[in-house]
Structures are given as C-alpha cells and as structure tokens.
N, C-alpha and C positions, 0 to 999 in steps of 0.2 A: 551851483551846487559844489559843495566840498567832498572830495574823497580822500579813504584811505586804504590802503593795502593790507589785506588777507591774505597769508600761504596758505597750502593748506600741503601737505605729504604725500604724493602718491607711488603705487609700484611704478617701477622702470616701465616693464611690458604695458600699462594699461597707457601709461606718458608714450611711448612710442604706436600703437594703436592708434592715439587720439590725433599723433603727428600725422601718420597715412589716410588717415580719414577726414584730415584737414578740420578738427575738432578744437575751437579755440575755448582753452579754458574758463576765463574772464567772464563772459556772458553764461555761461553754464551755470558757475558758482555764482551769480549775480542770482538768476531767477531761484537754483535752489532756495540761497537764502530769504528772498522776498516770499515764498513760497510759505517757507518753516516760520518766517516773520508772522505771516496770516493767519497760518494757522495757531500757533500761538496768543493770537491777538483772540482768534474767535474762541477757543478754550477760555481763556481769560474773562471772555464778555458774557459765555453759556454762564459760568460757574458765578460771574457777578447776578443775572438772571436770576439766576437758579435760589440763589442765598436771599435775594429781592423780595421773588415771588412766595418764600416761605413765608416771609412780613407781611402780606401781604390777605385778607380776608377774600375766601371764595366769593365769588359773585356765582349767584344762581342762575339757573339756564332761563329762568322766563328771562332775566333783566337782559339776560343778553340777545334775547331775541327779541326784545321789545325797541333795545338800543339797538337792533338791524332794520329793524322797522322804520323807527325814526329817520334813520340816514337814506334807506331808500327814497323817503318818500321827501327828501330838500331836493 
C-alpha cells in the first residue's frame, strides 16, 4: 500500500494535552478520515437509491407478499 502525508494545524494546548496523554496523532486522523470516507460513500449511494427508486414503478403489496411466499416456500 502506498501512502501519503496529511498535516493538518492544531492549538499548541490541545498538541501538548495529546503529548501527556500519550495520544498519537497519526492513527486518530487515519480512522477520522476513513470514518468521513464512509460516511460519504453511504450519502452518495442513499441519494444514488433514492434518484433510482423514483425510476422505478411501485410494486403492489399483494406481489410482494406473494414473492415472500414464493421464497419461503424453496
């Protein structure tokens, strides 16, 4: 895997806090960003959904109880 470097700016005080609590930066900012990545990703896939499902014609409740039926009963 290739990496690259990210700064990012913080107060003095919260930098020295993080140093007596023995709080390493690196892995912090790692999971935020995977974090914000996800969430991201899953906004992007609701709203892909979402824009889909307008295309898309209602199915009526018997068919879809008929299609539970079905799959129960394989």
């Amino acid at each position: 895997m290739k990496y690259v470097t990210v700064s990012a700016k913080i107060p003095e005080d919260l930098k020295r806090l993080m140093d007596e609590l023995g709080i390493k930066p690196g892995p912090v900012i790692r999971r935020a960003l995977e974090r914000e990545v996800r969430k991201a990703m899953l906004r992007r896939l609701e709203e892909r959904a979402r824009r889909l499902s307008a295309r898309l014609p209602p199915i009526p409740d018997e068919e879809v109880a008929e299609l539970i039926r079905e799959d129960r009963e394989m």
